[in-house]
mmCIF file of the N, C-alpha and C atoms, coordinates in Angstrom:
data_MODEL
# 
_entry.id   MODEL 
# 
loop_
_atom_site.group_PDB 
_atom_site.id 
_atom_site.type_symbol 
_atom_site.label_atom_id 
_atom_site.label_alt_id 
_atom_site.label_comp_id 
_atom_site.label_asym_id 
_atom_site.label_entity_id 
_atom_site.label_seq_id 
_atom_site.pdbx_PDB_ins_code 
_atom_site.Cartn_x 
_atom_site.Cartn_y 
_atom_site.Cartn_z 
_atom_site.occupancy 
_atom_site.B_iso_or_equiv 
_atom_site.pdbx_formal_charge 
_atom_site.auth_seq_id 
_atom_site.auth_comp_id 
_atom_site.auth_asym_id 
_atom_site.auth_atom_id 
_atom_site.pdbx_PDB_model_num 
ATOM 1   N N  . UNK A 1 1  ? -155.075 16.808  -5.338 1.00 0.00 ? 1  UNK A N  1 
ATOM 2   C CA . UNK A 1 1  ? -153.982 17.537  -4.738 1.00 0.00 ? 1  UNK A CA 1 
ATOM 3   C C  . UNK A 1 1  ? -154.295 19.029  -4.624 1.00 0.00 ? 1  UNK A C  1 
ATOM 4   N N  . UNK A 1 2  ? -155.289 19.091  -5.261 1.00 0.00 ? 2  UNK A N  1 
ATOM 5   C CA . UNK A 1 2  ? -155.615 21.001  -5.085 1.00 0.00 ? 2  UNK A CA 1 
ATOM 6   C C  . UNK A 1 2  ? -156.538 21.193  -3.688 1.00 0.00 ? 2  UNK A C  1 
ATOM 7   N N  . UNK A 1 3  ? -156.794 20.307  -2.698 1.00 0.00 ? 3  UNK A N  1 
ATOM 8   C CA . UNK A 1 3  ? -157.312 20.315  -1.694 1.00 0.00 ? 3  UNK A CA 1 
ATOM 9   C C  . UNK A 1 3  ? -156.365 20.774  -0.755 1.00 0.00 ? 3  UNK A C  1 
ATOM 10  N N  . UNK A 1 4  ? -155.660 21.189  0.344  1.00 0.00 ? 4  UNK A N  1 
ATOM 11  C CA . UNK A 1 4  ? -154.778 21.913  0.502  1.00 0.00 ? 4  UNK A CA 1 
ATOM 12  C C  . UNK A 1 4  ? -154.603 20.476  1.930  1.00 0.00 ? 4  UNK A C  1 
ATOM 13  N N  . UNK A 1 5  ? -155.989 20.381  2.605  1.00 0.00 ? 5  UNK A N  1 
ATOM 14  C CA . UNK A 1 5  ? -155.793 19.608  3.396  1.00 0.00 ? 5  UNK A CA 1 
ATOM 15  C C  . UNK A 1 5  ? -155.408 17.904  3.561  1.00 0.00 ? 5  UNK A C  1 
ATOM 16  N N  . UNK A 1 6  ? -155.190 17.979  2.097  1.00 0.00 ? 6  UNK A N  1 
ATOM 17  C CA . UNK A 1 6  ? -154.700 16.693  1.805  1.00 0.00 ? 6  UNK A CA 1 
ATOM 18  C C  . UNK A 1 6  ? -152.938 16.614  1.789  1.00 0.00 ? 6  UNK A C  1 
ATOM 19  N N  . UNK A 1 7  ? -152.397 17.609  1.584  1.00 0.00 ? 7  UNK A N  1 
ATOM 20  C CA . UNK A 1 7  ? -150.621 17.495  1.704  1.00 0.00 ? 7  UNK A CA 1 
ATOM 21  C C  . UNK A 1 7  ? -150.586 17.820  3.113  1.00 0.00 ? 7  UNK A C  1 
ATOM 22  N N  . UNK A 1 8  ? -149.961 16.663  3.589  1.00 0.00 ? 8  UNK A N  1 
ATOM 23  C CA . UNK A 1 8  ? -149.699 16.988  4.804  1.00 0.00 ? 8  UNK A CA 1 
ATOM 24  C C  . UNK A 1 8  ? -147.783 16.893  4.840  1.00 0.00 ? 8  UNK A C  1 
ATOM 25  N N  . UNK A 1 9  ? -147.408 17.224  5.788  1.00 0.00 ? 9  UNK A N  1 
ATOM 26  C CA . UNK A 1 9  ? -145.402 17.509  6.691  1.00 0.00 ? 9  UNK A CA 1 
ATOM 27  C C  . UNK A 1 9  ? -145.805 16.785  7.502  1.00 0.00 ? 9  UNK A C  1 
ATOM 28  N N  . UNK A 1 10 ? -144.743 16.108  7.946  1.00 0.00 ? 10 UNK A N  1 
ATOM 29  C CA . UNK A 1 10 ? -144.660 15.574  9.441  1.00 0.00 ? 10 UNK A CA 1 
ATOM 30  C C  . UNK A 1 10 ? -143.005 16.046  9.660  1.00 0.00 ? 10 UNK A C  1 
ATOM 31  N N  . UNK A 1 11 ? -142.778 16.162  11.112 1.00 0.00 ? 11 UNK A N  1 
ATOM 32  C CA . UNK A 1 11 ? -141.703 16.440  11.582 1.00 0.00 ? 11 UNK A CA 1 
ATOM 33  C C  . UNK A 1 11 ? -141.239 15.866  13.178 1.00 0.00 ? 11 UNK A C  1 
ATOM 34  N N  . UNK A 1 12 ? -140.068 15.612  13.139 1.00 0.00 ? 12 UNK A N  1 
ATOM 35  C CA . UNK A 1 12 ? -139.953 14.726  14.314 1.00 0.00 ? 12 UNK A CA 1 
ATOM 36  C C  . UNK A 1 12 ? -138.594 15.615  15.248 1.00 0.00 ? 12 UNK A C  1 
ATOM 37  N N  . UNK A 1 13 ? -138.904 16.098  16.136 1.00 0.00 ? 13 UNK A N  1 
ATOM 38  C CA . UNK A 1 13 ? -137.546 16.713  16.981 1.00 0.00 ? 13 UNK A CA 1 
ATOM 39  C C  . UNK A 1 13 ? -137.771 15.597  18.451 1.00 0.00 ? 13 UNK A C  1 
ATOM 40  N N  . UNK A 1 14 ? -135.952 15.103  18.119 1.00 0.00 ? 14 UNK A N  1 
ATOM 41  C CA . UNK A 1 14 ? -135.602 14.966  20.066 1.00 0.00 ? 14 UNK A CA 1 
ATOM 42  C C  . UNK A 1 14 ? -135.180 15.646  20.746 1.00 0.00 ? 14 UNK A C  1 
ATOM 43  N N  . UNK A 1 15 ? -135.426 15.216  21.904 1.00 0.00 ? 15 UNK A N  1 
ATOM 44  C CA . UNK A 1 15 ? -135.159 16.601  22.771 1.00 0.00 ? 15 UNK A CA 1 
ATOM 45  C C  . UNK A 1 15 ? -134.143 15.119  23.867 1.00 0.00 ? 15 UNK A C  1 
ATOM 46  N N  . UNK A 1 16 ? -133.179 15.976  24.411 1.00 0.00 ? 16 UNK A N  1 
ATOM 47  C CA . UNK A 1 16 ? -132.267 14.503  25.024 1.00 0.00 ? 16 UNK A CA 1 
ATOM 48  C C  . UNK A 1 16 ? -132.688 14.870  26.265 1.00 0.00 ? 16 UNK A C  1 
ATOM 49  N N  . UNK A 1 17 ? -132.829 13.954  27.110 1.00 0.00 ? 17 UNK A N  1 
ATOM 50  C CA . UNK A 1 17 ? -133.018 14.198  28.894 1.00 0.00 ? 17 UNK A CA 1 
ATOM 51  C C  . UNK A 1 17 ? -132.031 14.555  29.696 1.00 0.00 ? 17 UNK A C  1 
ATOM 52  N N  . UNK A 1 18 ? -130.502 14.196  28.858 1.00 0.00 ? 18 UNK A N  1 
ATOM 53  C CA . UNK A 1 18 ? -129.157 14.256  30.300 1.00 0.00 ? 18 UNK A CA 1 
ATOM 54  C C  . UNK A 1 18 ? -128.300 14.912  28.640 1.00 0.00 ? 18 UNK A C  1 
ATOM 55  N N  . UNK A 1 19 ? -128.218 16.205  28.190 1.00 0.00 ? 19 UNK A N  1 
ATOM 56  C CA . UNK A 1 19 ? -127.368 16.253  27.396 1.00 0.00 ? 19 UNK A CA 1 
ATOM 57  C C  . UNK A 1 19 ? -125.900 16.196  27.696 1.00 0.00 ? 19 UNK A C  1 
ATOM 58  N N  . UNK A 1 20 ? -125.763 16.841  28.565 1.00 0.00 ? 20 UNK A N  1 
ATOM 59  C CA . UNK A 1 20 ? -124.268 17.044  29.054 1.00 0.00 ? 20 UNK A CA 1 
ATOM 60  C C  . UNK A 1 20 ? -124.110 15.662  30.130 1.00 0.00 ? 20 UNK A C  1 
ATOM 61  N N  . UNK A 1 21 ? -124.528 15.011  30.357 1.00 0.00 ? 21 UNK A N  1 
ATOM 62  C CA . UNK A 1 21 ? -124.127 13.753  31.380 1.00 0.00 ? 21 UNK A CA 1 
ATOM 63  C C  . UNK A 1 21 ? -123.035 12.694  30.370 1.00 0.00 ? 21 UNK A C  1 
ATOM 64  N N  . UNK A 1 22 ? -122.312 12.094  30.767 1.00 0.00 ? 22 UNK A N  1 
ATOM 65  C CA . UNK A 1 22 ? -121.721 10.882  30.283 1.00 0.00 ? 22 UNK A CA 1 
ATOM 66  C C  . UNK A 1 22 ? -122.661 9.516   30.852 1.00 0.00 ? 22 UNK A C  1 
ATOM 67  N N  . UNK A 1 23 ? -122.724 9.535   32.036 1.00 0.00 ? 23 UNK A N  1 
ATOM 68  C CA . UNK A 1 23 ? -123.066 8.515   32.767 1.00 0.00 ? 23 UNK A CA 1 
ATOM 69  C C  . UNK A 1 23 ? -124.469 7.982   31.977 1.00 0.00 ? 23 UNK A C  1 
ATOM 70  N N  . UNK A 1 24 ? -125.123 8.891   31.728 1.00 0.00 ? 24 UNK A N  1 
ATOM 71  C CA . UNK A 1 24 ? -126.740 8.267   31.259 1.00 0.00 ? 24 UNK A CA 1 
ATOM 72  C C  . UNK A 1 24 ? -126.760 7.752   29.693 1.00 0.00 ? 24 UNK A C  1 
ATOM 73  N N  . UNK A 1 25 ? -127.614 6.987   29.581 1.00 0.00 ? 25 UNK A N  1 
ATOM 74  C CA . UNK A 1 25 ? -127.556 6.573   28.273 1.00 0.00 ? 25 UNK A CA 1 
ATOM 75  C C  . UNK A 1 25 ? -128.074 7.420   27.104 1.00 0.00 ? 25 UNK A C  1 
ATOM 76  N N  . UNK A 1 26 ? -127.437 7.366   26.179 1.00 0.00 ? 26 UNK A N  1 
ATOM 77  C CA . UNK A 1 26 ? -127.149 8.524   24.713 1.00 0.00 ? 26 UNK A CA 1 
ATOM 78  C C  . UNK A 1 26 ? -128.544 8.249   23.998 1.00 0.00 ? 26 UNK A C  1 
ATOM 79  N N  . UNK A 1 27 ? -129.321 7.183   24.176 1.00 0.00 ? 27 UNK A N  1 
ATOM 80  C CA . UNK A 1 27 ? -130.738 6.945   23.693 1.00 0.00 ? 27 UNK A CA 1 
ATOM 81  C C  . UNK A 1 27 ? -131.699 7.549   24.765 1.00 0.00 ? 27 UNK A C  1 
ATOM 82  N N  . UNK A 1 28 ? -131.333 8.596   25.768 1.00 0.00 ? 28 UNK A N  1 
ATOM 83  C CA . UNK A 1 28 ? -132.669 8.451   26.472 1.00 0.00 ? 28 UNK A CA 1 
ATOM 84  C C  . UNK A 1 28 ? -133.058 9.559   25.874 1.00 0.00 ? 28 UNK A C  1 
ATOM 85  N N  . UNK A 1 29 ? -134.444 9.941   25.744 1.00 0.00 ? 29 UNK A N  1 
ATOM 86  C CA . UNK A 1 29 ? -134.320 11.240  25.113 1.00 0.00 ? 29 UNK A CA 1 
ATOM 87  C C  . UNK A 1 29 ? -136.321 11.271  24.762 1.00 0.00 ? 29 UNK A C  1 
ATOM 88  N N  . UNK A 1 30 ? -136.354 12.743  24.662 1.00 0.00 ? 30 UNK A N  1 
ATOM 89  C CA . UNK A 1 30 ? -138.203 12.389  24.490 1.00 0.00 ? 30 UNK A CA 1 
ATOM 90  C C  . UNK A 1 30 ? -138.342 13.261  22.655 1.00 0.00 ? 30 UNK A C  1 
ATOM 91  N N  . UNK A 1 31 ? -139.239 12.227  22.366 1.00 0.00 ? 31 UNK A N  1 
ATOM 92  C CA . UNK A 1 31 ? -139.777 12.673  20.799 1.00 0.00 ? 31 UNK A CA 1 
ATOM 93  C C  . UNK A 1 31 ? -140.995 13.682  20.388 1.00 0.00 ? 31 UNK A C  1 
ATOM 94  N N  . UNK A 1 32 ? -140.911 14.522  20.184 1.00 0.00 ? 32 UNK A N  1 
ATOM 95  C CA . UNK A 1 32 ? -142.019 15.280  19.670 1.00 0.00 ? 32 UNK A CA 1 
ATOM 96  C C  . UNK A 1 32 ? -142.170 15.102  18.196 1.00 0.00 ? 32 UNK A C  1 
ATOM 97  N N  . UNK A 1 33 ? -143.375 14.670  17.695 1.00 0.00 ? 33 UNK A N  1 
ATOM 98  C CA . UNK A 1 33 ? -144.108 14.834  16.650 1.00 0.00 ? 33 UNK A CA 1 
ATOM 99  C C  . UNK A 1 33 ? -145.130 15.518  16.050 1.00 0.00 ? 33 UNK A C  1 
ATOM 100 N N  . UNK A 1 34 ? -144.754 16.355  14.968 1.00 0.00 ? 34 UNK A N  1 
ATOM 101 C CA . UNK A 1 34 ? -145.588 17.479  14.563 1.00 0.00 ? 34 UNK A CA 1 
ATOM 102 C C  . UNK A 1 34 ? -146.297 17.189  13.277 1.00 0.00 ? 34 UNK A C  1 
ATOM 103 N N  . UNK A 1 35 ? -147.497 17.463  13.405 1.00 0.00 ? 35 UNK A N  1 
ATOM 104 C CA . UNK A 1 35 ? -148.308 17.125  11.567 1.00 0.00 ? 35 UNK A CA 1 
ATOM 105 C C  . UNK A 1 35 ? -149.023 18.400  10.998 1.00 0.00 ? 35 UNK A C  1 
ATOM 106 N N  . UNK A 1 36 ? -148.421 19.033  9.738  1.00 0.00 ? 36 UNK A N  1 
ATOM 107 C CA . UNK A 1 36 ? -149.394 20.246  9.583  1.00 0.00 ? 36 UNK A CA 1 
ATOM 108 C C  . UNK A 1 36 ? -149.656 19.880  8.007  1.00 0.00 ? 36 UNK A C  1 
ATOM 109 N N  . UNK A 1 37 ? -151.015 20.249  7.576  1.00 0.00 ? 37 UNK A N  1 
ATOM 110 C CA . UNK A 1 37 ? -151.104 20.358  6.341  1.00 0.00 ? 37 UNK A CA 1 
ATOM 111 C C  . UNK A 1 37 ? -150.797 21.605  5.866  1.00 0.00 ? 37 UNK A C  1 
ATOM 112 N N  . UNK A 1 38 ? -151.124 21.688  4.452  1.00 0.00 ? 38 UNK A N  1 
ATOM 113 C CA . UNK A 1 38 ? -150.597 22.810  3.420  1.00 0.00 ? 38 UNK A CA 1 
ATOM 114 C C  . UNK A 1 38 ? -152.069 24.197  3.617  1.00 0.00 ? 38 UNK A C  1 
ATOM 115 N N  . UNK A 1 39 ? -152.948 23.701  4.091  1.00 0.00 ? 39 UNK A N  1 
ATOM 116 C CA . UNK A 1 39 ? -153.966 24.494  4.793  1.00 0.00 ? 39 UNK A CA 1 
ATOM 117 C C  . UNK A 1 39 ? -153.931 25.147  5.675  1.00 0.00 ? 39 UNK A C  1 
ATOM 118 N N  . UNK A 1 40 ? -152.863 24.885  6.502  1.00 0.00 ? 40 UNK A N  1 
ATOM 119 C CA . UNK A 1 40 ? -152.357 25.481  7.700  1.00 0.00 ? 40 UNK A CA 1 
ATOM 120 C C  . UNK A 1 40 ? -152.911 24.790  9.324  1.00 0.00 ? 40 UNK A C  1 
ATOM 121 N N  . UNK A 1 41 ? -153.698 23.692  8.713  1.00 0.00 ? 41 UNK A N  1 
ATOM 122 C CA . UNK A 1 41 ? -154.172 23.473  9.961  1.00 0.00 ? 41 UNK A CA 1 
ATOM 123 C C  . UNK A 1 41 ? -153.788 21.965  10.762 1.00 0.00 ? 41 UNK A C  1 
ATOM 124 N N  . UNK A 1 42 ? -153.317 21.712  12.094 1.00 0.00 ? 42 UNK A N  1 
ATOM 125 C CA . UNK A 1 42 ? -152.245 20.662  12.500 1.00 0.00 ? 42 UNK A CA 1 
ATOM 126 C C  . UNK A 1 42 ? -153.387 19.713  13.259 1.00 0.00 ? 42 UNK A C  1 
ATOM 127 N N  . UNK A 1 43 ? -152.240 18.740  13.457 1.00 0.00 ? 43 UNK A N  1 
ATOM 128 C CA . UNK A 1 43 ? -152.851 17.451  14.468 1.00 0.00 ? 43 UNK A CA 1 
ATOM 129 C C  . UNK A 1 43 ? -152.115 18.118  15.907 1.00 0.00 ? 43 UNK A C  1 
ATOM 130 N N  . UNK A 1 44 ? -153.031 17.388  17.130 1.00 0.00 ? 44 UNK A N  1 
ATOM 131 C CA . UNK A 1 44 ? -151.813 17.547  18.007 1.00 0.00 ? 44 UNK A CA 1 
ATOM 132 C C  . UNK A 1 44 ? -150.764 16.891  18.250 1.00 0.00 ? 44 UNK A C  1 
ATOM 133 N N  . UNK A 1 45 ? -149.504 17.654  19.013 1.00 0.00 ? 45 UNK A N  1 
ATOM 134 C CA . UNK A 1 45 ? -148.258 16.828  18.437 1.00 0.00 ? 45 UNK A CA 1 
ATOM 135 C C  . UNK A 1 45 ? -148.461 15.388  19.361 1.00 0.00 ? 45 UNK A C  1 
ATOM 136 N N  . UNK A 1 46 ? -147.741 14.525  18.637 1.00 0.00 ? 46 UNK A N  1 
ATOM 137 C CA . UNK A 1 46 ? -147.340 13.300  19.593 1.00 0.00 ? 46 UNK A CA 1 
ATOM 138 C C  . UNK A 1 46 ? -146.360 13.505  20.588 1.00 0.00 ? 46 UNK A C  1 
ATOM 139 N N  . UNK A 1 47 ? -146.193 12.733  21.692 1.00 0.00 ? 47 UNK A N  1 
ATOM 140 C CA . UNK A 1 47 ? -145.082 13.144  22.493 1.00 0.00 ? 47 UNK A CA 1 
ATOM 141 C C  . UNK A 1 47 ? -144.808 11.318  23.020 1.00 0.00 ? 47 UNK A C  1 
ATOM 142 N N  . UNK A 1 48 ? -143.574 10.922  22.241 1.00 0.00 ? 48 UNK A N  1 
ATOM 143 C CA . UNK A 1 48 ? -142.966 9.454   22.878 1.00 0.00 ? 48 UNK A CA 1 
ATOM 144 C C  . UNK A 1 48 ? -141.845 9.939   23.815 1.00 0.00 ? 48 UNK A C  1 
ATOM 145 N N  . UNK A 1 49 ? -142.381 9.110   25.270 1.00 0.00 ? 49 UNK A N  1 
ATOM 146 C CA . UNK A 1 49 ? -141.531 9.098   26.237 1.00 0.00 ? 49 UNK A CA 1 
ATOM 147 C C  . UNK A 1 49 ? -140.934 7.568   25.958 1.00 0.00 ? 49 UNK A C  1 
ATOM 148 N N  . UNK A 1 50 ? -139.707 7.919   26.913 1.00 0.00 ? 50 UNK A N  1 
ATOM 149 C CA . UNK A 1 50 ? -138.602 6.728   26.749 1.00 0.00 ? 50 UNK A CA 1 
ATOM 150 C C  . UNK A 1 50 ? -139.544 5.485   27.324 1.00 0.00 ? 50 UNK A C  1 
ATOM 151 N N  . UNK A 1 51 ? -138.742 4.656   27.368 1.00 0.00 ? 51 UNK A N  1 
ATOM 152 C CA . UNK A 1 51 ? -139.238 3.455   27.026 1.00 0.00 ? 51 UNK A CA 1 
ATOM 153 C C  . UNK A 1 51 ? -139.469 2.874   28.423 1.00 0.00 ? 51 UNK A C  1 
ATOM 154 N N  . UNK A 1 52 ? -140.820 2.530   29.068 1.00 0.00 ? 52 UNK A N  1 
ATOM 155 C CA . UNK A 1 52 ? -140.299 2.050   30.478 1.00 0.00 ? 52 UNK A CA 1 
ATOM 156 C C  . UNK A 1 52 ? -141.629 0.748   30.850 1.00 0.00 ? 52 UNK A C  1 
ATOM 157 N N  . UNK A 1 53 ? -140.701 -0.134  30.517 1.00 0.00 ? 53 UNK A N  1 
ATOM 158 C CA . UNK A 1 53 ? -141.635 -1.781  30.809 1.00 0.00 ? 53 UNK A CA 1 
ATOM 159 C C  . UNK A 1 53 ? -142.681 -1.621  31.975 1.00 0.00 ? 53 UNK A C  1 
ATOM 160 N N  . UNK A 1 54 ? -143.874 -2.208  31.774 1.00 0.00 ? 54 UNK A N  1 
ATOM 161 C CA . UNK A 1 54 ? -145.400 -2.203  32.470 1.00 0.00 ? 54 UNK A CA 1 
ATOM 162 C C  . UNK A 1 54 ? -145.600 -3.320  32.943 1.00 0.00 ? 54 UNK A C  1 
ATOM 163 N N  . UNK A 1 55 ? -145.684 -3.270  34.631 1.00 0.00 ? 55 UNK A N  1 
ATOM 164 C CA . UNK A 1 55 ? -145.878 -4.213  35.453 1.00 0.00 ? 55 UNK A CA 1 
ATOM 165 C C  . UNK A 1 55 ? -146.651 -5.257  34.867 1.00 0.00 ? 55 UNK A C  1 
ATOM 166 N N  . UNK A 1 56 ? -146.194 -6.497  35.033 1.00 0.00 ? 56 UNK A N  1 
ATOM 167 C CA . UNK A 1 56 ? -147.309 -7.372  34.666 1.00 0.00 ? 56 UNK A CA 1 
ATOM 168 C C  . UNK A 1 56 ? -148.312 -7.650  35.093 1.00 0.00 ? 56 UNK A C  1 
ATOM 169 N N  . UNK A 1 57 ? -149.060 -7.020  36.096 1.00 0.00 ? 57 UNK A N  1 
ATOM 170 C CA . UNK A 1 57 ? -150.095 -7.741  36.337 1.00 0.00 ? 57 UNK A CA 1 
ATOM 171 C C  . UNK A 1 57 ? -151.200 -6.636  36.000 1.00 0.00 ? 57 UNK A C  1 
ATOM 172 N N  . UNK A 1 58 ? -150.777 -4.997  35.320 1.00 0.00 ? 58 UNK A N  1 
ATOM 173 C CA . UNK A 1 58 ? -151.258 -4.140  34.296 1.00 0.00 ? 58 UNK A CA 1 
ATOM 174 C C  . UNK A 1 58 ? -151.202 -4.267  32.977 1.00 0.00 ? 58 UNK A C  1 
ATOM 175 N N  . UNK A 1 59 ? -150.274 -5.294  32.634 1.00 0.00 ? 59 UNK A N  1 
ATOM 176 C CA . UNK A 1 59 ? -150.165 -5.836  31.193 1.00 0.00 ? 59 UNK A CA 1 
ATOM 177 C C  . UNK A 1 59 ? -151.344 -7.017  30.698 1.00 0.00 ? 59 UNK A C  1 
ATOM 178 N N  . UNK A 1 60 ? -151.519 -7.818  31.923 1.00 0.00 ? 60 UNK A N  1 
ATOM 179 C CA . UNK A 1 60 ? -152.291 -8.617  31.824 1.00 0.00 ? 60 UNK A CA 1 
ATOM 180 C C  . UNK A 1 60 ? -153.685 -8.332  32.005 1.00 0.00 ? 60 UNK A C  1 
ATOM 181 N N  . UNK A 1 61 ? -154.094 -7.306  32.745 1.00 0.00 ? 61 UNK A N  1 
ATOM 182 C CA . UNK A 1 61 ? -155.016 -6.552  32.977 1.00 0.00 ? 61 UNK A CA 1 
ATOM 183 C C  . UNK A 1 61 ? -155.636 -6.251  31.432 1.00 0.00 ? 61 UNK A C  1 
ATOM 184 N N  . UNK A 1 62 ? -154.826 -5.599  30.814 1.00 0.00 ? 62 UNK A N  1 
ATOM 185 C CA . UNK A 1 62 ? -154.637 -5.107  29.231 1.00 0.00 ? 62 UNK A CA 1 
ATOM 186 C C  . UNK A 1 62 ? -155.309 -6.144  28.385 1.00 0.00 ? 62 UNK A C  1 
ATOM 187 N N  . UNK A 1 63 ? -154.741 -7.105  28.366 1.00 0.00 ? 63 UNK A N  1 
ATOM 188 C CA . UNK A 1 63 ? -154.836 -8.394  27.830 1.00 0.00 ? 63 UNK A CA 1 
ATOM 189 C C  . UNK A 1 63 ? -155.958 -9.224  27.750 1.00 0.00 ? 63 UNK A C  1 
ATOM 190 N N  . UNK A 1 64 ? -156.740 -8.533  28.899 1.00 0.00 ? 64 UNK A N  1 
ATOM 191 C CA . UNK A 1 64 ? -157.986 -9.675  29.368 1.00 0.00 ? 64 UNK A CA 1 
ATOM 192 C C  . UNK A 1 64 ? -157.681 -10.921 29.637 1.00 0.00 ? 64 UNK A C  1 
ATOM 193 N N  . UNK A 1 65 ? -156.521 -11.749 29.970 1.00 0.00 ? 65 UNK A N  1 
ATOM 194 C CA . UNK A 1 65 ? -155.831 -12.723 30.790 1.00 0.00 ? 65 UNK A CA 1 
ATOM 195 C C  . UNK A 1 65 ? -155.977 -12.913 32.365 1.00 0.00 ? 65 UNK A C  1 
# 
């Protein structure tokens, strides 16, 4: 534990796509993920976009099918 680059934080902020809308759904929203150790030095962040199903015949592609 006296290695500095071994404690690492993670941190997760959403950010919403339609804040002020009613109409859109209250889950849409994009994720940023942040990782820094106690060294000061980070990963790059992750970024999850909403969720959006992949044609099948690119899924299968994927698949080797």
């Amino acid at each position: 534990m006296k290695d500095g680059c071994r404690v690492i934080n993670c941190d997760k902020t959403r950010l919403k796509l339609f804040p002020k809308s009613r109409k859109s759904d209250e889950k849409e929203n994009i994720t940023d993920l942040c990782t820094y150790s106690a060294n000061g030095s980070s990963l790059p962040p992750l970024i999850i976009y909403p969720y959006k199903r992949i044609p099948s015949h690119i899924s299968q592609t994927l698949q080797g099918t």
